[in-house]
C-alpha positions in Angstrom: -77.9 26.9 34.9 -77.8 25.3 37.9 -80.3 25.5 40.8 -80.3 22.8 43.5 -82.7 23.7 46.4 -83.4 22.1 49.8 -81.4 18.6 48.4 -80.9 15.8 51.4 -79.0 12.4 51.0 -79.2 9.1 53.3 -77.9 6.1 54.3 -80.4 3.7 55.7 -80.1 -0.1 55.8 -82.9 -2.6 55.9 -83.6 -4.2 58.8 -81.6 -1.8 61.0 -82.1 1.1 62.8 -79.5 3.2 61.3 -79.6 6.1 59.3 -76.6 8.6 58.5 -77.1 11.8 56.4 -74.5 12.5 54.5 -76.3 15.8 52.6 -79.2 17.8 54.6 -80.8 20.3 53.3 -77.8 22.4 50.7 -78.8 25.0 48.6 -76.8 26.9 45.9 -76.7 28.3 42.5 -74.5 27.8 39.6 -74.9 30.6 36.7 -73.4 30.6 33.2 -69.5 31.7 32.9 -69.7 31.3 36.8 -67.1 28.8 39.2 -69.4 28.1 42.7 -66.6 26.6 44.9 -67.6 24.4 47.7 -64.8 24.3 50.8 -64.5 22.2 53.8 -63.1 19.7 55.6 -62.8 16.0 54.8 -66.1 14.2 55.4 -67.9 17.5 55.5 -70.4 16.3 52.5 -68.6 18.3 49.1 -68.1 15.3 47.4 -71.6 13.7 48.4 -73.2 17.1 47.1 -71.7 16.1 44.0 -72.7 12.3 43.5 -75.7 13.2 45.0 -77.0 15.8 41.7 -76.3 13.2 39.2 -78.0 10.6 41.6 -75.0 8.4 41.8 -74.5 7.4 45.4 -73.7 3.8 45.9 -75.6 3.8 48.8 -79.6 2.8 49.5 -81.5 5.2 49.7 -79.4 7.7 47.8 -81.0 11.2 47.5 -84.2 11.7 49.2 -86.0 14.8 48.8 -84.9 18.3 46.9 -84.9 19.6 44.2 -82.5 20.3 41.2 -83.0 22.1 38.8 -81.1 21.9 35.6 -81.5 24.6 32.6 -80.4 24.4 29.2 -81.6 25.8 25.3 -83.5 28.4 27.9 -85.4 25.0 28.9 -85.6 24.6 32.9 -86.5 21.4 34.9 -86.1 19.4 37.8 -84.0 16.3 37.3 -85.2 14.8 40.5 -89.4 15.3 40.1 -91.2 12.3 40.3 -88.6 10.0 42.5 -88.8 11.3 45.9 -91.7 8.5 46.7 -89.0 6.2 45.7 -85.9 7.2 47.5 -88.1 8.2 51.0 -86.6 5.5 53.4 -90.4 6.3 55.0 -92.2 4.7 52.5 -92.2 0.9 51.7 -89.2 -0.5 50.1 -89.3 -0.1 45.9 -88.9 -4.3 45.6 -92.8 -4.0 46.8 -94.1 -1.2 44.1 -93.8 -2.4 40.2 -94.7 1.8 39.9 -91.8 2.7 41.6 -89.3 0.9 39.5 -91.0 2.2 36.4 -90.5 5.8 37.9 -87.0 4.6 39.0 -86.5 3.5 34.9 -87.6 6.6 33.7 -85.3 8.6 35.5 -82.1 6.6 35.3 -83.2 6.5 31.6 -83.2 10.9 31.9 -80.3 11.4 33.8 -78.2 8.8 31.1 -79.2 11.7 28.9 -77.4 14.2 31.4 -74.7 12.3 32.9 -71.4 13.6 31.0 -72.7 14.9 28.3 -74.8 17.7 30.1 -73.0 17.3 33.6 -69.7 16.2 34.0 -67.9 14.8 37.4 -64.3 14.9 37.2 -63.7 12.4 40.4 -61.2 12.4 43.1 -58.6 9.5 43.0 -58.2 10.0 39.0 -56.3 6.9 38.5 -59.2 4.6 39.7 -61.8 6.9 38.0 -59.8 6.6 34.9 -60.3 3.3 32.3 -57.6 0.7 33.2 -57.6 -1.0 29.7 -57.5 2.0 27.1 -54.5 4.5 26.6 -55.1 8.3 27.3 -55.3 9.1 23.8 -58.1 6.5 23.0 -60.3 7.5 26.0 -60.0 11.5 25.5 -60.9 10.8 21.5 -63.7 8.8 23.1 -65.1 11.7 25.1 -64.9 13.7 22.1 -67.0 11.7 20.0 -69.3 11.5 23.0 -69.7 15.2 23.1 -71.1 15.2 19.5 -68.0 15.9 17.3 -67.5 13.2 13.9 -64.3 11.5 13.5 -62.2 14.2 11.8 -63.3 16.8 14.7 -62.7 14.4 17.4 -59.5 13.5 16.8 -58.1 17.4 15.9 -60.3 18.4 19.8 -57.8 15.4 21.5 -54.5 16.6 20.2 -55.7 20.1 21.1 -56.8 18.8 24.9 -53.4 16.7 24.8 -50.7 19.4 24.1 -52.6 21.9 26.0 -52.5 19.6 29.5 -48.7 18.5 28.4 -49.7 14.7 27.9 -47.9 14.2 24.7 -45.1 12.0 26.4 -48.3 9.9 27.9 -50.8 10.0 24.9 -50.3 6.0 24.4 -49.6 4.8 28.1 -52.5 3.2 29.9 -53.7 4.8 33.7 -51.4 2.6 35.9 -48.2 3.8 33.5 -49.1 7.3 34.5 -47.9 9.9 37.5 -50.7 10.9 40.1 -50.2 14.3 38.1 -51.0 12.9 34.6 -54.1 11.2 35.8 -55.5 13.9 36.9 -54.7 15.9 33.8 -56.2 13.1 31.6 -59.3 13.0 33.6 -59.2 16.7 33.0 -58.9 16.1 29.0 -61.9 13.8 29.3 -64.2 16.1 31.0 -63.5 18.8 28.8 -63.8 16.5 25.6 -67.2 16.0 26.8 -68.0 19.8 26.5 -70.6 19.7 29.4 -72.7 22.6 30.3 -71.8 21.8 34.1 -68.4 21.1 34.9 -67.7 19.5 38.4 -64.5 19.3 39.6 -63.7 17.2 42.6 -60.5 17.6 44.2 -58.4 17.9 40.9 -55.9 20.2 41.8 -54.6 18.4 45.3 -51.7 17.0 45.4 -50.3 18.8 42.3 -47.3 20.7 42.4 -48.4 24.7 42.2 -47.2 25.4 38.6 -49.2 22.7 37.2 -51.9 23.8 39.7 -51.8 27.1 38.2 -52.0 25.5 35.0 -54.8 23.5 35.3 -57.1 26.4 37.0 -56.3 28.0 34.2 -57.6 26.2 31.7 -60.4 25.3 33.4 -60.9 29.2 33.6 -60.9 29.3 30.2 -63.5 26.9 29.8 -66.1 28.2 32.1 -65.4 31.6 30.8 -65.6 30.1 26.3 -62.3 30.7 25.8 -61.7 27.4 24.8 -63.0 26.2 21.2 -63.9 22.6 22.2 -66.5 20.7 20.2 -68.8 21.9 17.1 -71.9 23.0 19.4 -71.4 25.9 21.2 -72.2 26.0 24.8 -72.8 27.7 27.6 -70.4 26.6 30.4 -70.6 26.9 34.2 -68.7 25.2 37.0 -68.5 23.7 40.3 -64.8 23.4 42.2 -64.9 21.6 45.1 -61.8 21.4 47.6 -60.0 22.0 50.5 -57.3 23.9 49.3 -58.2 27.7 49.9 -55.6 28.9 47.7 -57.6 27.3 44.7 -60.8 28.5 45.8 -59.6 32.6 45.7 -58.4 31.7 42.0 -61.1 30.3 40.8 -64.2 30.7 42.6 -66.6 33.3 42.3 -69.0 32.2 44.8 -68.5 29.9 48.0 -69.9 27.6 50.2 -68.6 26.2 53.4 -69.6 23.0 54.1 -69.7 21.3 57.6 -71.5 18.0 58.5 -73.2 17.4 55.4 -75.3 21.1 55.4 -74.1 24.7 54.6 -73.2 27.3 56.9 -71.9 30.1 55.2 -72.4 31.1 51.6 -69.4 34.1 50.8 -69.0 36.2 47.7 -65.6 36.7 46.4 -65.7 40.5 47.7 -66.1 38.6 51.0 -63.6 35.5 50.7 -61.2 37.4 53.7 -64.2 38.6 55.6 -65.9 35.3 56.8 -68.8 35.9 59.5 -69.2 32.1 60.7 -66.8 30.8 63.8 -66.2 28.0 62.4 -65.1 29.4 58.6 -63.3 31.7 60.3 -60.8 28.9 62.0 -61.0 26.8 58.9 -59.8 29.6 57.1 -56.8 30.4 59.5 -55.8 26.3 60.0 -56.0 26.8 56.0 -53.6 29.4 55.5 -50.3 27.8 56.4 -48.6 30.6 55.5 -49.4 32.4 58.6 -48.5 29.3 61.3 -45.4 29.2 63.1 -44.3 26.2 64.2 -42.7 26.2 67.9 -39.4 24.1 68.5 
């Protein structure tokens, strides 16, 4: 479903010499009915995986070589072909090259066509990702119809999404009238009213109390897996989890990948989740698993 190979992300400014990478050189693979979890520490470059495959880093030059490639209807291609000349920080600036903004057109014009609908980013910090001026209700129903369903679908899909993530006290409140929980369960609702191929899920489960944690990794289970009946077209689902929180990762994932400094360095199976090789997965894993840390007096 998924295949993102070799993909690097940079910050350069103009007129500077600096340069940060914030993703160098990550590979993985998501399959159908399949949850690839990607672990670390804060900074380490999970959520800049994730900006980075729907090319929406706020940041010059964004994503500058790699490839992803994205398949669907047994169709396979690389969402990123033809823009590498125009992200390369080693080639002249874009402003210069009326070719490279009608490549640069082009693809914002593709990945339009993939962005939610196709792949869908659940966001960290719900409340701010969430729209300030329309209740839950409206923007759920308004992912539904965006996923393909008419009116009469749409809105039997949102009350579905709205008593299955407990939001009926909420359906008419706006994002600032909500509890951190219930934004994160509406952004949730939206996501899956999009009924995306790709799911991505960044940081949705932290700071949740663990019965509503359980909750929502189960229902996002269900989803990856097509237990839930959510829009008229029937789709193949797949996922990507990204956190710090261990605990969600041996629910959930399948696969893992422990991230550190913007690259990968250790890929684990779930059959290996308690057996890591790497050093430094190894501590992460212990400072992880507070459960096993006694505090001295």
């Amino acid at each position: 479903m998924l295949d993102v190979k070799n993909l690097k992300s940079v910050i350069q400014k103009h007129g500077k010499n600096y340069e940060k990478v914030l993703v160098n050189d990550v590979s993985f693979r998501v399959s159908s009915r399949e949850v690839l979890g990607i672990f670390g520490e804060s900074g380490s470059g999970k959520s800049s995986t994730a900006l980075s495959i729907l090319d929406i880093l706020d940041v010059y030059p964004g994503v500058v070589k790699g490839e992803i490639w994205f398949e669907e209807n047994h169709e396979r291609r690389n969402i990123l072909e033809g823009i590498s000349d125009i992200c390369n920080p080693d080639i002249a600036p874009i402003k210069k090259d009326i070719r490279k903004w009608n490549k640069k057109y082009q693809h914002e014009k593709n990945m339009k066509k993939i962005r939610g609908k196709k792949i869908a980013l659940a966001l960290q910090g719900a409340r701010t990702a969430l729209c300030p001026f329309h209740s839950v209700r409206t923007q759920i129903h308004e992912a539904c119809l965006i996923g393909g369903n008419d009116e009469e679908s749409a809105t039997c899909i949102t009350n579905h999404i709205i008593d299955m993530l407990q939001l009926t006290k909420d359906t008419h409140k706006y994002p600032h009238e909500l509890s951190g929980g219930a934004c994160q369960r509406a952004m949730l609702g939206i996501v899956i009213a999009l009924n995306p191929n790709l799911l991505i899920a960044d940081e949705l489960t932290t700071g949740l109390d663990p019965i509503l944690q359980l909750e929502l990794i189960k229902i996002m289970h269900d989803f990856v897996m097509g237990d839930l009946q959510i829009g008229l077209e029937d789709k193949k689902h797949g996922m990507v989890i990204i956190s710090h929180d261990l605990r969600v990762m041996r629910l959930l994932a399948d696969n893992m990948i422990i991230m550190k400094d913007g690259g990968i360095v250790e890929c684990l199976r779930k059959s290996s989740f308690d057996k890591p090789q790497n050093e430094y997965t190894q501590k992460l894993f212990r400072d992880d698993d507070l459960d096993n840390i006694e505090l001295g007096t």
